[in-house]
MDTraj code that builds the backbone (N, CA, C; nanometers):
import mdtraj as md
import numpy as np

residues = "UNK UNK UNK UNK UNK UNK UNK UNK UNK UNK UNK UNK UNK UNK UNK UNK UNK UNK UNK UNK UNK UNK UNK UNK UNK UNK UNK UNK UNK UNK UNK UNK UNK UNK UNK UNK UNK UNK UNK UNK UNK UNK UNK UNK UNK UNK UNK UNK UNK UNK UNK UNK UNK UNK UNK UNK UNK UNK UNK UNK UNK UNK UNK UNK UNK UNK UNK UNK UNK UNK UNK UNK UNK UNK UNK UNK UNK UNK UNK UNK UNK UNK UNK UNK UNK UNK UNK UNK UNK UNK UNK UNK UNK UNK UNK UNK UNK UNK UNK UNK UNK UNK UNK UNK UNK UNK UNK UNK UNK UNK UNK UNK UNK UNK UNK UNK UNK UNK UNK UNK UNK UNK UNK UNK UNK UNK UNK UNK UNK UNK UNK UNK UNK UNK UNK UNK UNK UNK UNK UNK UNK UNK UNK UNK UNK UNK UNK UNK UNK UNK UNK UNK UNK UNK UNK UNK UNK UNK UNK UNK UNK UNK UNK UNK UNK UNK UNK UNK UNK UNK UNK UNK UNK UNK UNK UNK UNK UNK UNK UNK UNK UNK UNK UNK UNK UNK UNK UNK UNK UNK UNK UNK UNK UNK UNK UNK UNK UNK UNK UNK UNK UNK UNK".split()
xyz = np.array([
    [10.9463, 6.9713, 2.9868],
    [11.0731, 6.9351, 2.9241],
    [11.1703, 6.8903, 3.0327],
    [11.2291, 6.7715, 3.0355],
    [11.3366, 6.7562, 3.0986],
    [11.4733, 6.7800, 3.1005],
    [11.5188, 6.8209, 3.2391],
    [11.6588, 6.9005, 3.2293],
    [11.7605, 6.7988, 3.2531],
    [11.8457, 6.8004, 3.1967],
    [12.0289, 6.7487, 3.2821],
    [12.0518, 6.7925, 3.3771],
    [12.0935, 6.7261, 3.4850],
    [12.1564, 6.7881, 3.5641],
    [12.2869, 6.8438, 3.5476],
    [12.3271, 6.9717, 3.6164],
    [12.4053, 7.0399, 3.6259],
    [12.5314, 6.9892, 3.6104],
    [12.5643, 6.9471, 3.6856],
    [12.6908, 6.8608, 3.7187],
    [12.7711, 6.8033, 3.6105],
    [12.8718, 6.8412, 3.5811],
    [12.9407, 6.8075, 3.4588],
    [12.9416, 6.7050, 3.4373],
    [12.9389, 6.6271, 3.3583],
    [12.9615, 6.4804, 3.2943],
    [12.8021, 6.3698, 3.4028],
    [12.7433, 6.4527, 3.4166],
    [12.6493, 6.3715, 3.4955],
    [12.5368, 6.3599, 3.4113],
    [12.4566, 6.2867, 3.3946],
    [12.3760, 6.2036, 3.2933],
    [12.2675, 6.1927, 3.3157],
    [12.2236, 6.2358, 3.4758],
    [12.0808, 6.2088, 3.5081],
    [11.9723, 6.3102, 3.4334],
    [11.8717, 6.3158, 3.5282],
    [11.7863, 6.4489, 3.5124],
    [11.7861, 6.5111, 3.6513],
    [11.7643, 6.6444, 3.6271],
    [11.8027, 6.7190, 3.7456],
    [11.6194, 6.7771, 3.7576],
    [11.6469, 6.7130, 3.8998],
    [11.4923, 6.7409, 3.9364],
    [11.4965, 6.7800, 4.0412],
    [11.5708, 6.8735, 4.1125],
    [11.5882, 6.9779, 4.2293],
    [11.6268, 7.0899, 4.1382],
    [11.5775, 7.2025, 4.2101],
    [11.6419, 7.3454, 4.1746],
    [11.7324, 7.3906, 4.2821],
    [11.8338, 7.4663, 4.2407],
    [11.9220, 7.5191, 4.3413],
    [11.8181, 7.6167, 4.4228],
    [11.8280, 7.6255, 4.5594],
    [11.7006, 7.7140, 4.6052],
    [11.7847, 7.8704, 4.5829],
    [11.8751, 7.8641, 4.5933],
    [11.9561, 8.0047, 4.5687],
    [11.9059, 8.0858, 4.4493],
    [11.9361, 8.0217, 4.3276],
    [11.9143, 8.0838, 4.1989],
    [11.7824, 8.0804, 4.1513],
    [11.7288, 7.9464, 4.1747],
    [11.5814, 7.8678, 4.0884],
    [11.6331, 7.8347, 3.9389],
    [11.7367, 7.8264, 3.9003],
    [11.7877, 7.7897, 3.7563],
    [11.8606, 7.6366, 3.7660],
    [11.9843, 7.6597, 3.8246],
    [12.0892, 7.4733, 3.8295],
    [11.9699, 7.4112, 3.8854],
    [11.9659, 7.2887, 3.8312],
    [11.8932, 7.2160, 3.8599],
    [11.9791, 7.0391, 3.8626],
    [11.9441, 6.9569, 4.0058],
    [12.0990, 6.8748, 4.0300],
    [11.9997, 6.7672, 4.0472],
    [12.0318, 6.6294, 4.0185],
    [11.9330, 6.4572, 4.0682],
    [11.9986, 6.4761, 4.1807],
    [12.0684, 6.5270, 4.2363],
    [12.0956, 6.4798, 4.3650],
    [12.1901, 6.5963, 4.5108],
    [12.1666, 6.5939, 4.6574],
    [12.2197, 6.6576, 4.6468],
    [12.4295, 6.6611, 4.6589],
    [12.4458, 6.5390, 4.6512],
    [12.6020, 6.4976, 4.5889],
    [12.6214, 6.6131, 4.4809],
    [12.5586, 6.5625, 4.3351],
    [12.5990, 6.6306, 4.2364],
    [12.5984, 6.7746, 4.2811],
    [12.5364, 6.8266, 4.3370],
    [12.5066, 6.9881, 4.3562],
    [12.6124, 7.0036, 4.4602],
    [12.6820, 6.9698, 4.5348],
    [12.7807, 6.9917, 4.6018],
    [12.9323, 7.0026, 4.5221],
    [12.9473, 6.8701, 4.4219],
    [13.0679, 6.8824, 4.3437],
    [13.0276, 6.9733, 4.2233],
    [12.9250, 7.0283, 4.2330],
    [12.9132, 7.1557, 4.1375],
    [12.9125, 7.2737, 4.1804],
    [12.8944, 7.2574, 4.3254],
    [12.9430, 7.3590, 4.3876],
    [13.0142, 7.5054, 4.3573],
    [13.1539, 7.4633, 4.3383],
    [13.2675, 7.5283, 4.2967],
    [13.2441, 7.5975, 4.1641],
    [13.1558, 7.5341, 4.0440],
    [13.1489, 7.5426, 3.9458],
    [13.0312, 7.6986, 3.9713],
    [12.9409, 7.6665, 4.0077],
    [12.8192, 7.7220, 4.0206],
    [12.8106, 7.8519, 4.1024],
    [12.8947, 7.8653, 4.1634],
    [12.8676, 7.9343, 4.3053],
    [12.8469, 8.1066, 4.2614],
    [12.9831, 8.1197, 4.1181],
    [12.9995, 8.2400, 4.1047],
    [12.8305, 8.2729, 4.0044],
    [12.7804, 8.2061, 3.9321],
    [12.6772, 8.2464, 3.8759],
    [12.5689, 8.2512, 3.9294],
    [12.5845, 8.1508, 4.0504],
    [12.4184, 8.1554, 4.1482],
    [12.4480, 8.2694, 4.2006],
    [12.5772, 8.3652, 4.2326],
    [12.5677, 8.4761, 4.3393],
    [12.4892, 8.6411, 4.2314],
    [12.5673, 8.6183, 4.1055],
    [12.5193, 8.7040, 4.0258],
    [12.3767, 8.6815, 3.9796],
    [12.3150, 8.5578, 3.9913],
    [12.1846, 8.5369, 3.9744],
    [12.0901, 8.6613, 4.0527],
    [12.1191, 8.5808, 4.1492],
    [12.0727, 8.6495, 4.2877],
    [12.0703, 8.7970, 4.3255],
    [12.1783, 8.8679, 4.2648],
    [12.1867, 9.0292, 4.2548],
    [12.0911, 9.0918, 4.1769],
    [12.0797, 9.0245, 4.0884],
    [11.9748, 9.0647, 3.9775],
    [11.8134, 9.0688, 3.9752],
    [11.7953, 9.1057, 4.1033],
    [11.6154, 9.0969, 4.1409],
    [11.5479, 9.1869, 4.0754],
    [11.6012, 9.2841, 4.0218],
    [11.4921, 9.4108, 3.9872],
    [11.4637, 9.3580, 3.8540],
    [11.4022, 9.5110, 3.7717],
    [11.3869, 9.4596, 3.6701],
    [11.4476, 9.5397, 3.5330],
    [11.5922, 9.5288, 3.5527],
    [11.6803, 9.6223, 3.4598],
    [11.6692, 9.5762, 3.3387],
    [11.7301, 9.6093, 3.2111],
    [11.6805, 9.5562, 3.1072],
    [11.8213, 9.4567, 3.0428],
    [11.7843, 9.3627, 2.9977],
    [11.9438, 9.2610, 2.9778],
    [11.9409, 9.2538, 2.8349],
    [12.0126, 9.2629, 2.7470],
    [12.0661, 9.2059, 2.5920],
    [12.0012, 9.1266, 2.5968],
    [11.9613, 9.0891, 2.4637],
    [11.9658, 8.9397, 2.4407],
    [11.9126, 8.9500, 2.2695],
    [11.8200, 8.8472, 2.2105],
    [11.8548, 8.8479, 2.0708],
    [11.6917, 8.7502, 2.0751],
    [11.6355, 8.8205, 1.9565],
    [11.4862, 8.7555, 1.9115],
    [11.5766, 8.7251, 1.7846],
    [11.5194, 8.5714, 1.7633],
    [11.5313, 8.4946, 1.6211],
    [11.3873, 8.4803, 1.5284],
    [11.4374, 8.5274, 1.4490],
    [11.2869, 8.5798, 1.3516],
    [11.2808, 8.4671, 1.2688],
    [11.1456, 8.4412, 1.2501],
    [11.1124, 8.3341, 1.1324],
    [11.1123, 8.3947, 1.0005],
    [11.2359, 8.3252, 0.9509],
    [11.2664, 8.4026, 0.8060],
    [11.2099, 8.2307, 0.6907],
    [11.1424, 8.2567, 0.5888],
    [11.0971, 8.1876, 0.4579],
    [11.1669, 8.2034, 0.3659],
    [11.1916, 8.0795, 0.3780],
    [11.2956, 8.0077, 0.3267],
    [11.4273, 8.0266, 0.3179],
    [11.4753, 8.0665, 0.4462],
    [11.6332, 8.0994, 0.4607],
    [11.6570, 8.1094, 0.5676],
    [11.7832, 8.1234, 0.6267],
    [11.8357, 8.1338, 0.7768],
    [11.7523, 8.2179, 0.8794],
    [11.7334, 8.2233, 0.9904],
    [11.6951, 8.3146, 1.1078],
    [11.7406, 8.4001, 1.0892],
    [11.6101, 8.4915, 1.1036],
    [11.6807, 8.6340, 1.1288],
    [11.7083, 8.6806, 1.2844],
    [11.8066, 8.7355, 1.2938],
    [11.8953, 8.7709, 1.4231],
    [11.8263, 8.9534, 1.4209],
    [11.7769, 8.9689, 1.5654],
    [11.7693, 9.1022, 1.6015],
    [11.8264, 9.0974, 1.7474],
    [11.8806, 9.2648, 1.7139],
    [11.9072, 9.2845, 1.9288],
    [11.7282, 9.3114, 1.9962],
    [11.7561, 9.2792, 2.1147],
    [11.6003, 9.3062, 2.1705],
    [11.6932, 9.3158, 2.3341],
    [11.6342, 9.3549, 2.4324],
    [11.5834, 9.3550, 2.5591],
    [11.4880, 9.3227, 2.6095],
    [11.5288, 9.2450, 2.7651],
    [11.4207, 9.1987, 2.8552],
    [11.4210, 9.2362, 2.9540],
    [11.3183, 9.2358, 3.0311],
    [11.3514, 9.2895, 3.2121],
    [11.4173, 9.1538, 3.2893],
    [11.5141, 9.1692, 3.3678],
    [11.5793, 9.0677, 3.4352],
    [11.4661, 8.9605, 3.5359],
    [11.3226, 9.0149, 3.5418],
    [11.3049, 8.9986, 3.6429],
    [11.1476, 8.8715, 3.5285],
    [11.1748, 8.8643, 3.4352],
    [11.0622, 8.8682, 3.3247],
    [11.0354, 8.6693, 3.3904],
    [10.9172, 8.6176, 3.3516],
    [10.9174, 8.5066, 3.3437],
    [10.9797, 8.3954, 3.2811],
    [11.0450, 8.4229, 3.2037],
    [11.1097, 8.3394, 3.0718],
    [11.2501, 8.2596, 3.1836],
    [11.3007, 8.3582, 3.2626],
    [11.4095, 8.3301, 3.3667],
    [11.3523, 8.1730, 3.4440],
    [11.2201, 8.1837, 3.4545],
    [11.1850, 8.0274, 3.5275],
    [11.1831, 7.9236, 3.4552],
    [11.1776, 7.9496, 3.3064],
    [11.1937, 7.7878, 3.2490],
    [11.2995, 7.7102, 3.2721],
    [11.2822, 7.6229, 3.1988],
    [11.4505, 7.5407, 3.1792],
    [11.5042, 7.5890, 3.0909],
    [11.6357, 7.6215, 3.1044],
    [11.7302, 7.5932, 2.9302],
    [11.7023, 7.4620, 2.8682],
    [11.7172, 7.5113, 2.7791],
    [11.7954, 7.4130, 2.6594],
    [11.8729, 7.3116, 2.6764],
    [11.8247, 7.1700, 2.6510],
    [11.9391, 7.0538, 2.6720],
    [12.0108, 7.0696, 2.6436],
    [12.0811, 7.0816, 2.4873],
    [12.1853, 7.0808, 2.4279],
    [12.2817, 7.2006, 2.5125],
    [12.2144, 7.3165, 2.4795],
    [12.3334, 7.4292, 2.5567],
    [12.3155, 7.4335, 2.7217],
    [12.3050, 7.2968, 2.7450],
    [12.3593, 7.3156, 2.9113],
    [12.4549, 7.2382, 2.9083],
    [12.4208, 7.1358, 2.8002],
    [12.5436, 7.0260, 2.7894],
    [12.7010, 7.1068, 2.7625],
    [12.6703, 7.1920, 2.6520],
    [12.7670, 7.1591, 2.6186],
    [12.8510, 7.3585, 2.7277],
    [12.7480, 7.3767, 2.7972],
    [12.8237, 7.4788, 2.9228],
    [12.7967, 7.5915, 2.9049],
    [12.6539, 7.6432, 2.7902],
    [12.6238, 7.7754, 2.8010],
    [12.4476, 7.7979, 2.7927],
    [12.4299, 7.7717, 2.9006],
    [12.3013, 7.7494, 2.9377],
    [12.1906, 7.8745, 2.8078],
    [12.0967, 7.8494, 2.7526],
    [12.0079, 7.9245, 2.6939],
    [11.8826, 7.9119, 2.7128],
    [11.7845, 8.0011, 2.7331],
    [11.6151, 7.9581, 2.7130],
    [11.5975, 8.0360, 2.6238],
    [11.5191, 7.9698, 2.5301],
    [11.4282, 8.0039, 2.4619],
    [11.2687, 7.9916, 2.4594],
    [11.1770, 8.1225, 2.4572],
    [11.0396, 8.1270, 2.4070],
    [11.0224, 8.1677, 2.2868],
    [10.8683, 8.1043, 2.2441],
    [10.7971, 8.1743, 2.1625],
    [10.7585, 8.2636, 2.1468],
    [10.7579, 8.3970, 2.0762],
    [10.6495, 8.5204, 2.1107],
    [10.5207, 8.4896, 2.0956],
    [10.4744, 8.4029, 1.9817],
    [10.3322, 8.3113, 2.0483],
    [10.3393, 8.2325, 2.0907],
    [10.2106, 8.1534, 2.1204],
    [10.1681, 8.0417, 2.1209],
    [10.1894, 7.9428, 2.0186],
    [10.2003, 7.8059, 1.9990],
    [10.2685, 7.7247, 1.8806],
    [10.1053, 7.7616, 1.7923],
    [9.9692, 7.7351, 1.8600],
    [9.8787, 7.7140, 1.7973],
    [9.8409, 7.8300, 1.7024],
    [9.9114, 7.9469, 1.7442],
    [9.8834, 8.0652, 1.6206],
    [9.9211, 8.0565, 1.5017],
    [10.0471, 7.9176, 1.4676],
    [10.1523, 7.9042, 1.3372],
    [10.0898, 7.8273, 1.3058],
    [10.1232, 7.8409, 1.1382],
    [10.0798, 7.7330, 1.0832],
    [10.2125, 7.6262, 1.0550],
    [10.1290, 7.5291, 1.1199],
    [10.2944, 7.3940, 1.0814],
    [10.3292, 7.3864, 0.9385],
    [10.1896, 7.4266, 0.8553],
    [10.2222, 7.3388, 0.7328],
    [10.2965, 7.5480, 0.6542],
    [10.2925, 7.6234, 0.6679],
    [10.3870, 7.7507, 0.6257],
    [10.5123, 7.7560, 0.6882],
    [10.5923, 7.7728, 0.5364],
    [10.7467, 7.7827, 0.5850],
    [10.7790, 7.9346, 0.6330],
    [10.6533, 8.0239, 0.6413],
    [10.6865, 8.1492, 0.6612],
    [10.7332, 8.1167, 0.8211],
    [10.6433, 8.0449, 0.9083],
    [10.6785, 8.0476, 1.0179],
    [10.8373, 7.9175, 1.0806],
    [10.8937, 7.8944, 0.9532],
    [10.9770, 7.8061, 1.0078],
    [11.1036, 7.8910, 1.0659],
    [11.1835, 7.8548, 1.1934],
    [11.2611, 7.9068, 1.1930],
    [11.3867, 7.8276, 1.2510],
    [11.4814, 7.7687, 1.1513],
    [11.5833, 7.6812, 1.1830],
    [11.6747, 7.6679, 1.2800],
    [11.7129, 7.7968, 1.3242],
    [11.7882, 7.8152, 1.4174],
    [11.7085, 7.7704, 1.5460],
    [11.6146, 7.8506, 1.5613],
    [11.5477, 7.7991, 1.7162],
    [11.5480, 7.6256, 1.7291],
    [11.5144, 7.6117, 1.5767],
    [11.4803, 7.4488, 1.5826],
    [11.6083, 7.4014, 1.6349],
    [11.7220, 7.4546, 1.5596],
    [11.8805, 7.3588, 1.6302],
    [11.8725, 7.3563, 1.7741],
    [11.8571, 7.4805, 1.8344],
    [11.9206, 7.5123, 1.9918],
    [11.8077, 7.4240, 2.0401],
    [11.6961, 7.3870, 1.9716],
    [11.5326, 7.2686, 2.0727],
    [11.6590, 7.1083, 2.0606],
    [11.7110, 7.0557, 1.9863],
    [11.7515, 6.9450, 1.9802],
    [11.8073, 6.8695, 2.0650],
    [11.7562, 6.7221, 2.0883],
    [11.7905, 6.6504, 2.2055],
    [11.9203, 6.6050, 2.2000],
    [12.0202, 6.6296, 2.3539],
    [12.1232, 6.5892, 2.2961],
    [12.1841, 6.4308, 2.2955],
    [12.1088, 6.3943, 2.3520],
    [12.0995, 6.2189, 2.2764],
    [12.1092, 6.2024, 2.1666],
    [12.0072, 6.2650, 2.0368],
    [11.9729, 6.1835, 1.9186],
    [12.0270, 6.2617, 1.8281],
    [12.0135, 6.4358, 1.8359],
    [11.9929, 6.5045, 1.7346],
    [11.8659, 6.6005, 1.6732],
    [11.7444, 6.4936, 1.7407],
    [11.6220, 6.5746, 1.6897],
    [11.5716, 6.6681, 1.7603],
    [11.5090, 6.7684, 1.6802],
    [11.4009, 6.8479, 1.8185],
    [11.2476, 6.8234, 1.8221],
    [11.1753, 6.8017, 1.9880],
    [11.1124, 6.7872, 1.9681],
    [10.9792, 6.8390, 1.8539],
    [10.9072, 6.7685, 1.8111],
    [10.7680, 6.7918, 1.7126],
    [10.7540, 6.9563, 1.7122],
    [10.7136, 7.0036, 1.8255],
    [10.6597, 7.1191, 1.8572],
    [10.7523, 7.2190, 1.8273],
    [10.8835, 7.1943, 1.7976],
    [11.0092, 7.2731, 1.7356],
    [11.0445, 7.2587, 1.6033],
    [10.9709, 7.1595, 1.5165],
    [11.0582, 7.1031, 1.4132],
    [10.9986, 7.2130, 1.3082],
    [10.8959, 7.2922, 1.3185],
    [10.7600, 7.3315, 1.2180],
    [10.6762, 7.4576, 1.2613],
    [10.6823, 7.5699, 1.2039],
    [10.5815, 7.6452, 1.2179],
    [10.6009, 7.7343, 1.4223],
    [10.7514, 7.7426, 1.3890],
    [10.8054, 7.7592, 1.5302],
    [10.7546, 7.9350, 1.5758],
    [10.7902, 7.9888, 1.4654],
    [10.7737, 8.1469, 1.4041],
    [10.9036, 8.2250, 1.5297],
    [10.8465, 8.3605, 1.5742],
    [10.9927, 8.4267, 1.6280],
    [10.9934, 8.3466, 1.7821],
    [11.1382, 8.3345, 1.7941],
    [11.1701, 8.3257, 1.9381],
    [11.2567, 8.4202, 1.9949],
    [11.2957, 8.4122, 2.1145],
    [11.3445, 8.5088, 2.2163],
    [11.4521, 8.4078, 2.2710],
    [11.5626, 8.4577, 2.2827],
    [11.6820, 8.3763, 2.3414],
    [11.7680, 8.4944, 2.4381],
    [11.7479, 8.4176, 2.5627],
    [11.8419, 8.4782, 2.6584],
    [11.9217, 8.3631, 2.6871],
    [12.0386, 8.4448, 2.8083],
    [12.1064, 8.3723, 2.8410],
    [12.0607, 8.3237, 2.9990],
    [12.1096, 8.2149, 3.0169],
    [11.9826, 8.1444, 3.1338],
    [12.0655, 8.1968, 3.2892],
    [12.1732, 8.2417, 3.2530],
    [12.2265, 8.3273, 3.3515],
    [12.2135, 8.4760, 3.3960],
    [12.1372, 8.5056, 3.2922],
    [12.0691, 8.6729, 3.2723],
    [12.2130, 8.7516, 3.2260],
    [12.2945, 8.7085, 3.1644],
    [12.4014, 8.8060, 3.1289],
    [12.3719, 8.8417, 3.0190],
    [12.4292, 8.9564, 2.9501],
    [12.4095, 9.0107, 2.8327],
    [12.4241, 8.8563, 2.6953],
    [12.3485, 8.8744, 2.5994],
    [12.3540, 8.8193, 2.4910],
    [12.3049, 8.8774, 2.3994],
    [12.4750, 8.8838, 2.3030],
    [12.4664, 8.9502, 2.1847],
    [12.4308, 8.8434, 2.0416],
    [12.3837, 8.9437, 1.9350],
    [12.4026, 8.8128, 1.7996],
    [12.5015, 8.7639, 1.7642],
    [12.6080, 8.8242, 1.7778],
    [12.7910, 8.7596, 1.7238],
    [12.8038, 8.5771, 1.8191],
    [12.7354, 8.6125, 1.9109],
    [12.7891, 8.5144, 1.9627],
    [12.6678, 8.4341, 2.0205],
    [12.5198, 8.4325, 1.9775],
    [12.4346, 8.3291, 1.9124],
    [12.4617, 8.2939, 1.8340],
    [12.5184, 8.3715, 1.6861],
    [12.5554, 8.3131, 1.5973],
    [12.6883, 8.2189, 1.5657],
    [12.7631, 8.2193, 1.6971],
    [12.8958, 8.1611, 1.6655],
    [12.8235, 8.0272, 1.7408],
    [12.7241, 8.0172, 1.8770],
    [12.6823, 7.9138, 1.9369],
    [12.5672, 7.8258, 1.8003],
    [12.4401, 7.8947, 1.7540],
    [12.3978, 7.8203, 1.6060],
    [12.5033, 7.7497, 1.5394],
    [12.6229, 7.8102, 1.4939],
    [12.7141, 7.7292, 1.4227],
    [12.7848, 7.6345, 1.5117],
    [12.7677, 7.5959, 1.6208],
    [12.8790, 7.4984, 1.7227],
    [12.7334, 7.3834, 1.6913],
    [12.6519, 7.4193, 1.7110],
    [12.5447, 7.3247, 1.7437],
    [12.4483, 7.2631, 1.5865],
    [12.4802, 7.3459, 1.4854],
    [12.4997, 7.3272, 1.3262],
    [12.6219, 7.1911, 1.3061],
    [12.7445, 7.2092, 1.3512],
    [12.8262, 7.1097, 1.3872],
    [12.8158, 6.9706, 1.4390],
    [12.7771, 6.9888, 1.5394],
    [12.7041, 6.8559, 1.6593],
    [12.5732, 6.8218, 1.5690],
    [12.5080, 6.8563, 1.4891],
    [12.3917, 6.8275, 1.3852],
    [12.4785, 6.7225, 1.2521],
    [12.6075, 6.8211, 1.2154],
    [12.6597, 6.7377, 1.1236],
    [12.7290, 6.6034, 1.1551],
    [12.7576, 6.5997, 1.3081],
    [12.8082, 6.5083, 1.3478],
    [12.7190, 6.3702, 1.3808],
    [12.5935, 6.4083, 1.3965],
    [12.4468, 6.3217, 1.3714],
    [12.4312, 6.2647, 1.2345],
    [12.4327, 6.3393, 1.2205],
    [12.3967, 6.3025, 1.0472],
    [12.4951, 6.2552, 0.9565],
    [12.6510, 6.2084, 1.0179],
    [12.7111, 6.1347, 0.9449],
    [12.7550, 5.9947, 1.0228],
    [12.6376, 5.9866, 1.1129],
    [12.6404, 5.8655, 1.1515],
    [12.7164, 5.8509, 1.3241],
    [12.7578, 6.0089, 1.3701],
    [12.8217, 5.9593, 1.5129],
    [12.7402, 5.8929, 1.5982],
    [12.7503, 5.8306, 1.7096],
    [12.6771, 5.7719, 1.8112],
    [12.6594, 5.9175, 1.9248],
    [12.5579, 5.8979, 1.9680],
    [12.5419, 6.0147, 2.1150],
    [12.6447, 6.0026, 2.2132],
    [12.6906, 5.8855, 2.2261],
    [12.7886, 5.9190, 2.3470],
    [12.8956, 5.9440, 2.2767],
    [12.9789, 5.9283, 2.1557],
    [13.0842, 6.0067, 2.0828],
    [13.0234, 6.1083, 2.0664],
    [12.9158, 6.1862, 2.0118],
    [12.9412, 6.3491, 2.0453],
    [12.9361, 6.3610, 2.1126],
    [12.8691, 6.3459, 2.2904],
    [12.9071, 6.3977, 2.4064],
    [13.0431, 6.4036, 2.4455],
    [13.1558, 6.2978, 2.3813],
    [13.2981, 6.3027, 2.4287],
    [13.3246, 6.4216, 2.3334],
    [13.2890, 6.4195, 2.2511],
    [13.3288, 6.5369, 2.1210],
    [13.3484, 6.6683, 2.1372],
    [13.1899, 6.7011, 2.1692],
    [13.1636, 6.8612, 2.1920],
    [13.0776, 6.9213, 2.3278],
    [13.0379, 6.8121, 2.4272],
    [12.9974, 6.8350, 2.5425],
    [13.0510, 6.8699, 2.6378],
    [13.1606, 6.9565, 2.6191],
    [13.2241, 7.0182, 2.6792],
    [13.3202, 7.1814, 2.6844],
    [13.2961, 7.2508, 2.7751],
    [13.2641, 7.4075, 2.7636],
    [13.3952, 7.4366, 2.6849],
    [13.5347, 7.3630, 2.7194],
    [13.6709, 7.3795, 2.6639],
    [13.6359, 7.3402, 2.4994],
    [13.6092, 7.2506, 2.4521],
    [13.5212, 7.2459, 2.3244],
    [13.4985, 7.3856, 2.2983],
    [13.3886, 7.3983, 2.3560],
    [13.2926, 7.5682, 2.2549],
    [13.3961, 7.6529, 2.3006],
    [13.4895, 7.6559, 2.3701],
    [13.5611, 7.7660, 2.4157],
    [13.6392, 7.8248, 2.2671],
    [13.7134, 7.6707, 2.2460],
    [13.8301, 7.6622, 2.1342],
    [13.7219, 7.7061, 2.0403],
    [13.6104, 7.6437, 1.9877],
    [13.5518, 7.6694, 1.8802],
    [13.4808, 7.8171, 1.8236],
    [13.5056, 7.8775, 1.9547],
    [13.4355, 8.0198, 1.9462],
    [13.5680, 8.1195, 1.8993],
    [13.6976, 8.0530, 1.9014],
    [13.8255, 8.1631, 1.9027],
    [13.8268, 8.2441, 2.0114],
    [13.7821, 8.2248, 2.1430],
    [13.7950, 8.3269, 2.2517],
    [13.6998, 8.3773, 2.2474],
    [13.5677, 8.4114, 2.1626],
    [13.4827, 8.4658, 2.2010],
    [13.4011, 8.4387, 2.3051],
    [13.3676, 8.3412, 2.3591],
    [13.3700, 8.2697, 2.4844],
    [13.4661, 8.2419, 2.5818],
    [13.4852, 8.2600, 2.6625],
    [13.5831, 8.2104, 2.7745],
    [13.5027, 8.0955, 2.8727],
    [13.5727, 8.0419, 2.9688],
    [13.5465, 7.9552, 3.0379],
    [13.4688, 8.0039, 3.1593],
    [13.5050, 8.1357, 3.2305],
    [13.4071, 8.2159, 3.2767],
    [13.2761, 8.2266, 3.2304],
    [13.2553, 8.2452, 3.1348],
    [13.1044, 8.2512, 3.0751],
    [12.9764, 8.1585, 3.1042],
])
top = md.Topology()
chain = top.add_chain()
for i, resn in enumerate(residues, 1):
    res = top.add_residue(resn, chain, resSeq=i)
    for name in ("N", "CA", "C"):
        top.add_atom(name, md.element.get_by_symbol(name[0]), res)
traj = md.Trajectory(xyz[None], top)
């Protein structure tokens, strides 16, 4: 899967990792310098976090025929899931997420809605078009969502991020262009306002 680079309003793909964290990922090392400032305080807390304590976070259950189901769960800080990439969309728009499968895709069946699960499908969506890839759209079943910074993540506020990105879906689908929602909602002051403070800009 390909990442954005870090760097606010920057457009490339980020195909360096910060060697500090192994998470920001910058096309260049310019961009990673004027992100610098931005980055510095989360690569340091990255970095504290070597063991393997256990962090919040939230499994999205494949619910038939209706919304995701939201559970609390824990992970060890130190777990593999920390090396993927986030999520296009929520890096764009400034709150980095990964999500896994608890299986494999090949255990679901594409064609059962038992295993559909909508929510995961929103947070897979490219933020160019709107869609998520194939392998997200169908037969996704439970996922696991942390935060790609290893900080606590609760359901109040997956569920307030599902609904920001439910939004940016409606804004697809009534015809916006990709680069008007990127002016729109690709930006952290965006989800800030839209969360009522439940987010801050720190985050």
């Amino acid at each position: 899967m390909s990442v954005d680079c870090f760097n606010h309003g920057c457009a490339a793909q980020g195909t360096k990792r910060c060697a500090g964290c192994l998470l920001a990922s910058y096309c260049s090392p310019l961009c990673q310098k004027e992100n610098w400032p931005v980055h510095k305080k989360t690569c340091s807390s990255i970095k504290k976090k070597s063991n393997n304590d256990p962090i919040p976070c939230v499994m999205l259950g494949a619910q038939a025929g209706g919304p995701s189901a939201y559970r609390k769960t824990t992970i060890p800080s130190n777990d593999d899931i920390f090396n993927q990439a986030p999520a296009p969309i929520s890096q764009r728009f400034g709150f980095p997420l990964i999500l896994r499968r608890t299986k494999p895709a090949s255990q679901y069946s594409t064609r059962s809605a038992n295993d559909d699960n909508p929510h995961a499908t929103w947070l897979m969506i490219d933020p160019g078009h709107g869609f998520a890839p194939p392998e997200w759209q169908s037969g996704v079943g439970d996922v696991l969502v942390v935060r790609a910074d290893r900080k606590p993540l609760d359901i109040a506020t997956l569920a307030m991020i599902t609904d920001y990105v439910s939004d940016i879906l409606d804004a697809f689908g009534d015809g916006m262009e990709g680069d008007e929602v990127a002016r729109k909602y690709y930006r952290k002051e965006r989800l800030v306002t839209a969360s009522n403070g439940r987010i801050s800009t720190q985050d």
